[in-house]
FIMARRO-705329 format. One record per residue: residue number from 1; residue in one letter; z, x, y of N, C-alpha, C in turn. Coordinates in steps of 0.02 Angstrom, whole numbers, plus 32768, in hexadecimal, padded with zeros to 4 digits. Layout:
<sites>
NUM:A:Z:X:Y:Z:X:Y:Z:X:Y
...
</sites>
This chain:
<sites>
1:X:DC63:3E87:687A:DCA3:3EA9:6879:DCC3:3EA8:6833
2:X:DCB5:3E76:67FD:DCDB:3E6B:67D8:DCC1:3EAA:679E
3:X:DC8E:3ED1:67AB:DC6A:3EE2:6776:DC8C:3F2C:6776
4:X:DC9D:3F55:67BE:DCCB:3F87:67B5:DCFE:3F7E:678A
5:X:DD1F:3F3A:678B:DD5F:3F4A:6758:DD3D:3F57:671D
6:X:DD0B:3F2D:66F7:DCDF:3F1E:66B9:DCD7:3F83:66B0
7:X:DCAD:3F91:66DD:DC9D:3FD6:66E9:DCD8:4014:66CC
8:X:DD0B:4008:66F3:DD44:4023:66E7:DD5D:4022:66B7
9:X:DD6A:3FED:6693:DD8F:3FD0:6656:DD62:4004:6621
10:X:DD23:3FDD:6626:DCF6:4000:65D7:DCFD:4068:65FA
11:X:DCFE:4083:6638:DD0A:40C2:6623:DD46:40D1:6618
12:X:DD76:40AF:6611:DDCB:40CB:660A:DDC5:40A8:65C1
13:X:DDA9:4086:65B1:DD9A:4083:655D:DD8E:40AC:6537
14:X:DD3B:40DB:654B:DD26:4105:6532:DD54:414D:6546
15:X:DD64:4148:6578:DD8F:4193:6583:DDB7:419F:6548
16:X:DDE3:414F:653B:DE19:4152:650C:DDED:4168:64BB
17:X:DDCB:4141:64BC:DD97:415E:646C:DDA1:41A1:6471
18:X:DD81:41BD:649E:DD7A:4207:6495:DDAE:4242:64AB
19:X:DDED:4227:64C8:DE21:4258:64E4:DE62:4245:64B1
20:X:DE5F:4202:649B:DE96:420A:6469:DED2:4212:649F
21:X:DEE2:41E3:64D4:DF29:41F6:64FF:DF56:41C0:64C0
22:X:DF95:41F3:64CE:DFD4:41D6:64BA:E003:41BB:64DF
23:X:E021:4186:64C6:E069:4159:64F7:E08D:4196:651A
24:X:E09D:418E:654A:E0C4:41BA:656D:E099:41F9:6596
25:X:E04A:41FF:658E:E042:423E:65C1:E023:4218:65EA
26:X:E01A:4250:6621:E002:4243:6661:DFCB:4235:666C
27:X:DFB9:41F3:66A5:DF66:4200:66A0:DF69:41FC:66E2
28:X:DF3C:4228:6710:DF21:4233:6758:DEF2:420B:6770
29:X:DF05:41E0:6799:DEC4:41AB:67B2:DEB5:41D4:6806
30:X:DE8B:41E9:6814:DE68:41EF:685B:DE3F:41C4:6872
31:X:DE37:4194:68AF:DE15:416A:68AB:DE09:4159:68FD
32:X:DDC1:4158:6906:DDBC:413E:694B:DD91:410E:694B
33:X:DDB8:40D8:696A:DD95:4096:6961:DD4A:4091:699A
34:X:DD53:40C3:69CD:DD24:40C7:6A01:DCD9:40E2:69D7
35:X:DCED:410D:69AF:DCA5:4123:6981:DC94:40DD:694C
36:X:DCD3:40D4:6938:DCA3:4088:6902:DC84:4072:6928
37:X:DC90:4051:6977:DC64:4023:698A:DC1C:4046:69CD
38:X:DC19:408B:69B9:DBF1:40A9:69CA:DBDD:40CF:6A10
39:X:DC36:40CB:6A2B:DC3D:40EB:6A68:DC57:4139:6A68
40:X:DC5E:4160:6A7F:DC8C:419F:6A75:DCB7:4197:6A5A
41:X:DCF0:41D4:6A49:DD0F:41DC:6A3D:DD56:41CC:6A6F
42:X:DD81:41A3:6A70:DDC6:41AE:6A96:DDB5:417D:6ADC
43:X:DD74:4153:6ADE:DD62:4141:6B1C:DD59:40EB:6B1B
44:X:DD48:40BF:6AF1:DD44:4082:6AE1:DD86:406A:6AA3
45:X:DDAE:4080:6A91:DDD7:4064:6A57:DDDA:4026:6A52
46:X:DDEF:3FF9:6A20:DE00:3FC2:6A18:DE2D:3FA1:69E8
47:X:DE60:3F7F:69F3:DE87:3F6B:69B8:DE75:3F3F:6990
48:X:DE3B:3F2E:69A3:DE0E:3EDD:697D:DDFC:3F15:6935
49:X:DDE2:3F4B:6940:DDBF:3F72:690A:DDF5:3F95:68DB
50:X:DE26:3FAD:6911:DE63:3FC3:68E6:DE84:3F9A:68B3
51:X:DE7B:3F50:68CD:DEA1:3F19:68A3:DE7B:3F27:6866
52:X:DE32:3F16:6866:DE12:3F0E:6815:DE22:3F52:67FD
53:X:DE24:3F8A:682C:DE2C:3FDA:67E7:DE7B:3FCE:67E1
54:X:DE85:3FB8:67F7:DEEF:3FB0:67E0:DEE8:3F97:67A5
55:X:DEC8:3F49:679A:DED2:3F26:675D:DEB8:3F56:6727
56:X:DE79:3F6B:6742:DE5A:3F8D:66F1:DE9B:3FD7:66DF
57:X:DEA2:3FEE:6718:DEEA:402B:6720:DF1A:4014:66DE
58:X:DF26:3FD8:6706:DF68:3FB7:66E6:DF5B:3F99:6681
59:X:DF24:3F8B:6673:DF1B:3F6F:6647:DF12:3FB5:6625
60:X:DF05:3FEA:6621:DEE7:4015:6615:DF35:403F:6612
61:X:DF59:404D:6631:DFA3:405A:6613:DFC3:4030:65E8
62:X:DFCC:3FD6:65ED:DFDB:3FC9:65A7:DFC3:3FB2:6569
63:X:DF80:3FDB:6554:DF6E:3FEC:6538:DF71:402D:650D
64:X:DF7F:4053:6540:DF85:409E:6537:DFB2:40B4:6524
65:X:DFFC:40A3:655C:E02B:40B5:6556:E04A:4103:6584
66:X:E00A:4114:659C:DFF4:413D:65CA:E027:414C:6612
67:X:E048:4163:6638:E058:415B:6668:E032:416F:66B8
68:X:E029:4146:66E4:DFF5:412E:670C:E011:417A:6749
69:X:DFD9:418C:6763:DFF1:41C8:67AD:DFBB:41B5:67DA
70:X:DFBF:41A2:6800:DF8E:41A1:6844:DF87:41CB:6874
71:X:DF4C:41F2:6886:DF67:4215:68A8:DF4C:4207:68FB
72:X:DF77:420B:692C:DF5E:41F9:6961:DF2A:4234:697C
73:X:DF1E:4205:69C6:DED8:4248:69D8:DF09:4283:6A0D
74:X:DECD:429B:6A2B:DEE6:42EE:6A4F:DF1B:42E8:6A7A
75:X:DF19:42B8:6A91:DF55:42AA:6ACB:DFA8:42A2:6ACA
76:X:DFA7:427F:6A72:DFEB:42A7:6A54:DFE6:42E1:6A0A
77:X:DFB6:4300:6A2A:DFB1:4345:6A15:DFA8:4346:69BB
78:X:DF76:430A:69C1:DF65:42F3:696C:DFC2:42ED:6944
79:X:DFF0:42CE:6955:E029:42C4:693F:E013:429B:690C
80:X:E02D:4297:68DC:E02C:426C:689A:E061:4216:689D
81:X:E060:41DD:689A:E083:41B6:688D:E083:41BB:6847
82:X:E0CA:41AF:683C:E0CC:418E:67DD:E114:4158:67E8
83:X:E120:4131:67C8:E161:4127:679A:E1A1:4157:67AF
84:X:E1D1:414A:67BF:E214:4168:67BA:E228:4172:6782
85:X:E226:4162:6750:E22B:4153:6704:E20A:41A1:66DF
86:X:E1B9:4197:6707:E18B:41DC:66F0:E1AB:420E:6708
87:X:E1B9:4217:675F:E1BF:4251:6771:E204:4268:674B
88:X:E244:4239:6740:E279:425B:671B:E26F:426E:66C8
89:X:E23A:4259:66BF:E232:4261:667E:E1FA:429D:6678
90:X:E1E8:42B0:6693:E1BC:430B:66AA:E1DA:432C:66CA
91:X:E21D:4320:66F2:E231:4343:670D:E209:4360:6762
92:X:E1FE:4323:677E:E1C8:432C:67CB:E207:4320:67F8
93:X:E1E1:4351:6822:E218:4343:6857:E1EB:432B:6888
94:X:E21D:42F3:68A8:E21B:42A2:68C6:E219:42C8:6912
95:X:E1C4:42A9:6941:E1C8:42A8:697C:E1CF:4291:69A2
96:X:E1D0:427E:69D8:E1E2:424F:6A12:E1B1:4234:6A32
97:X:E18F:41FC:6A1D:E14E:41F7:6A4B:E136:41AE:6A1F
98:X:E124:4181:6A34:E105:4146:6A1C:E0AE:4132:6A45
99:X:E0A0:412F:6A0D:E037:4137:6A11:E01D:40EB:6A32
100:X:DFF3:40E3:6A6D:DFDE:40C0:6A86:DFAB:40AF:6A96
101:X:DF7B:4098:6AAE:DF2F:409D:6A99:DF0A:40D2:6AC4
102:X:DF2B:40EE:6B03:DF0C:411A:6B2C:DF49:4161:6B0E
103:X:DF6E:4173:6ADB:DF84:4195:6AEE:DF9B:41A5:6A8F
104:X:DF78:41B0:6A5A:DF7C:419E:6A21:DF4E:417B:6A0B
105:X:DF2E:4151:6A1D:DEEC:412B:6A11:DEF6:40F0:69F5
106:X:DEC5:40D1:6A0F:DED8:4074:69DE:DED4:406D:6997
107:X:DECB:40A8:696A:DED3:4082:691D:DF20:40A5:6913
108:X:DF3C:40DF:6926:DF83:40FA:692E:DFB7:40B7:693F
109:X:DFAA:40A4:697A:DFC6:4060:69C1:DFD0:4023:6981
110:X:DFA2:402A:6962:DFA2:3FDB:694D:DFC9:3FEC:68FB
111:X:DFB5:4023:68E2:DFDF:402A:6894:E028:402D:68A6
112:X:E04F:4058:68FC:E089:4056:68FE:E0AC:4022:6902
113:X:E080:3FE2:6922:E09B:3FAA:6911:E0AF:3F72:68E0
114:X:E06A:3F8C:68A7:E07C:3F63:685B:E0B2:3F8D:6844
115:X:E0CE:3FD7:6844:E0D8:3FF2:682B:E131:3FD9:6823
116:X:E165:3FD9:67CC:E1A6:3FC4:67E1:E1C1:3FEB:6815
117:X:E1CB:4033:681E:E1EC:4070:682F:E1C5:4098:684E
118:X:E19D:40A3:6875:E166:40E5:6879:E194:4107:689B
119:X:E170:4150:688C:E199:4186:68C5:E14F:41A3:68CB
120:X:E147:41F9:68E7:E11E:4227:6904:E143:425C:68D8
121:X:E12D:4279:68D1:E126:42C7:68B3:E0EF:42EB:68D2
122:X:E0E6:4322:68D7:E0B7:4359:68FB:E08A:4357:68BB
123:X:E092:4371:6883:E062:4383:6830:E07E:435C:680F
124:X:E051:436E:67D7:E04F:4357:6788:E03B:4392:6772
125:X:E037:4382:672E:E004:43AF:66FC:DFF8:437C:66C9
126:X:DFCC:4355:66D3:DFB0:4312:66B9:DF86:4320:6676
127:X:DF88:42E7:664D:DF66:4305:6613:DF28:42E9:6614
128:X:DF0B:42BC:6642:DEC5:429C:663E:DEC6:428E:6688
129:X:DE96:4286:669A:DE78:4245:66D7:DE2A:422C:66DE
130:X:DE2B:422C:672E:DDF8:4204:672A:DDFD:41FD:6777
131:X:DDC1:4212:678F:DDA2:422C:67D0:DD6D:41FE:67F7
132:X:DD69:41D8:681E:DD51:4198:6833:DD3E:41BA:6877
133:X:DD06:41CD:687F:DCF6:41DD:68DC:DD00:4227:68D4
134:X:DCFF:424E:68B3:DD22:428E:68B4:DD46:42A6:68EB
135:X:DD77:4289:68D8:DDAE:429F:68EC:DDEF:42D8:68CF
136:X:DDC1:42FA:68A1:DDDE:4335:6895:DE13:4340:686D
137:X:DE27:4320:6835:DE69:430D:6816:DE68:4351:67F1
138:X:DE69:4383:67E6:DE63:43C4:67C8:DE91:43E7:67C4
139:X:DEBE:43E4:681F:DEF7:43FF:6810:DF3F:43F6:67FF
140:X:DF1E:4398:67E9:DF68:437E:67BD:DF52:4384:676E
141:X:DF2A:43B8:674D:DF1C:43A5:66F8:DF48:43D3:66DF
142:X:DF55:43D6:66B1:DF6E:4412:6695:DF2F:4430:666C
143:X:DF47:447B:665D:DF09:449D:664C:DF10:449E:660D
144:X:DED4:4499:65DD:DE92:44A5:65FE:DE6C:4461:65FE
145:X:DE51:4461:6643:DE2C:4411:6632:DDFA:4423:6628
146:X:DDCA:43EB:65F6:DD9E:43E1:65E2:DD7C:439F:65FA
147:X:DD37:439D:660D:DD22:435C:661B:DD13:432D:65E0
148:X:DD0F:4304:65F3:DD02:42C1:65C9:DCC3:4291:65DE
149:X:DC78:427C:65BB:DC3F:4262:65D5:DC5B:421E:65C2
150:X:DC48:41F1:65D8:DC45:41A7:65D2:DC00:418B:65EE
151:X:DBF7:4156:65CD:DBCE:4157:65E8:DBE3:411F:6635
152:X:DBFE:410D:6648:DC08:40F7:66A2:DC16:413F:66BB
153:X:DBDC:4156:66FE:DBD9:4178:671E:DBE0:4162:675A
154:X:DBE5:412B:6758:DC10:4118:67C2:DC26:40DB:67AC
155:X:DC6B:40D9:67C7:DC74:4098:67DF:DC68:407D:6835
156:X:DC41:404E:682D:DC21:403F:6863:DBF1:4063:686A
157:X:DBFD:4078:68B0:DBD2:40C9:68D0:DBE7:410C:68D4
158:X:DC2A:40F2:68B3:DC47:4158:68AA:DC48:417B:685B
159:X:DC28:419E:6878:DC38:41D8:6836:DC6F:41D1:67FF
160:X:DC60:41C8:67B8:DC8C:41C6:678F:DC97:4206:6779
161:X:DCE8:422E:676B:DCD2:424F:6731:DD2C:424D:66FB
162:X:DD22:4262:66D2:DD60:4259:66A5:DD7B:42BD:668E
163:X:DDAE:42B3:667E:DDC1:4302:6667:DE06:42EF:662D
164:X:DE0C:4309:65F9:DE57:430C:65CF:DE54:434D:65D5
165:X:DE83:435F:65C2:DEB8:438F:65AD:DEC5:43BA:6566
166:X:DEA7:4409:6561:DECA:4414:6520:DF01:4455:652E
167:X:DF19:445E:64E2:DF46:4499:64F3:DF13:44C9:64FA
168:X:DF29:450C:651A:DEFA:453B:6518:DF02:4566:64D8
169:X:DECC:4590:64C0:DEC6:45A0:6489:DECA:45F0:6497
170:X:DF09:4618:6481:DF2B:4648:647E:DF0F:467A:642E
171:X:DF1B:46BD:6431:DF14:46DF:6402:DECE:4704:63E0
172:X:DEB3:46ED:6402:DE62:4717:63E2:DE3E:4710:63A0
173:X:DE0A:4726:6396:DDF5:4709:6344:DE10:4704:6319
174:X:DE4A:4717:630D:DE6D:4712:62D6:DEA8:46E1:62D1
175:X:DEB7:46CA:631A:DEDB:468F:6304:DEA8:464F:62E4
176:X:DEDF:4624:62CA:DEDB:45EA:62BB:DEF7:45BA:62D6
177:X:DEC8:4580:62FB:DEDA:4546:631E:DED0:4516:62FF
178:X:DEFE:44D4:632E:DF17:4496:62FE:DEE2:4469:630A
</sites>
């Protein structure tokens, strides 16, 4: 168990090498703890597994400086947790609903509880994440995402994959980009 966090840590290392996130943007975590430990999706969860991806989560924002979004599973309609702090500071408007392990999923359940303030928001437009079980984090990125290789391709038994964020590139051959 201890080696997912190890796992986690060195790809939210390398993401950072290669995505360059800055203090203050968003990063999208999707995460189903039922695929790390090699069951379906939404059907075995566990908070034992959520605990170690929290710490590496957590170490990995203060480091970063990054602000953390979780997003729960289908059942609250992929709603985003963040920070009260984040959502007033993007301007999200705050939903009514708190994530539980059958109903949001156990890595959602367990971050709302480290978390000082969490609320729900419906979106983001996130500038990075990071997709654990594919669980589909795509339609919180902002566009245009781009993937990101690392080399950790599962933690555990689920599917890794990573994506940042650029501006999109406007104007045709003749512009000039930064």
């Amino acid at each position: 168990m201890a080696k997912l966090k190890e796992d986690l840590s060195r790809a939210l290392d390398e993401l950072q090498e290669k995505a360059h996130l800055e203090a203050g943007e968003l990063f999208i975590i999707g995460t189903s703890t039922s695929e790390v430990i090699g069951e379906h999706i939404g059907k075995a969860g566990t908070t034992e597994v959520a605990e170690l991806l929290w710490d590496a989560f957590s170490d990995f924002q203060k480091k970063t400086g990054v602000h953390l979004a979780f997003q729960c599973c289908e059942h609250l309609n992929r709603a985003v947790m963040i920070e009260k702090e984040t959502a007033d500071k993007y301007g999200m408007e705050i939903v009514n609903a708190r994530p539980v392990p059958e109903a949001g999923g156990s890595m959602a359940a367990y971050a709302f509880g480290k978390m000082q303030n969490p609320v729900l928001t419906e979106q983001v437009a996130a500038h990075a994440g990071i997709d654990i079980g594919d669980t589909f984090i795509g339609m919180h990125l902002k566009r245009v995402a781009i993937p990101v290789r690392t080399s950790i391709k599962q933690i555990g038994e689920a599917h890794t994959t990573f994506a940042r964020t650029r501006p999109k590139l406007i104007g045709g051959p003749r512009a000039k980009y930064t």
